[in-house]
C-alpha angles and dihedrals in degrees: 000000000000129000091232095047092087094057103030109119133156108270100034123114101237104235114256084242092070120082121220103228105191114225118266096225127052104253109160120056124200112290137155089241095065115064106227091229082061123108127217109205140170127238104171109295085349133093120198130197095219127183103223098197093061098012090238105168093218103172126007124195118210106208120205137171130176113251113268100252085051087047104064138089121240 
């Protein structure tokens, strides 16, 4: 987990503190939904659309999976 997880929200300036770590997989595909200025970056289990010029948190993502052992079929 991040720190910021826990207050990340659509429609907050990330602090200048924060750095905007970009995800190290490509998650989001060209689509008429996502603005290209737009940027898609990783706090912990979240992804965040993030405009990088004012900081604006515009989407978050909150990313969960069951525990291996509850995820299996038995």
């Amino acid at each position: 987990p991040s720190p910021i997880e826990g207050m990340l929200q659509p429609g907050m300036v990330l602090p200048p503190d924060v750095p905007m770590v970009g995800a190290e997989f490509r998650v989001i595909v060209v689509t008429e939904l996502k603005d290209e200025r737009l940027r898609t970056v990783r706090f912990g289990r979240t992804l965040a659309l993030i405009d990088p010029e004012t900081r604006l948190v515009k989407d978050a993502l909150h990313l969960s999976a069951p525990a291996y052992e509850a995820a299996r079929v038995h």
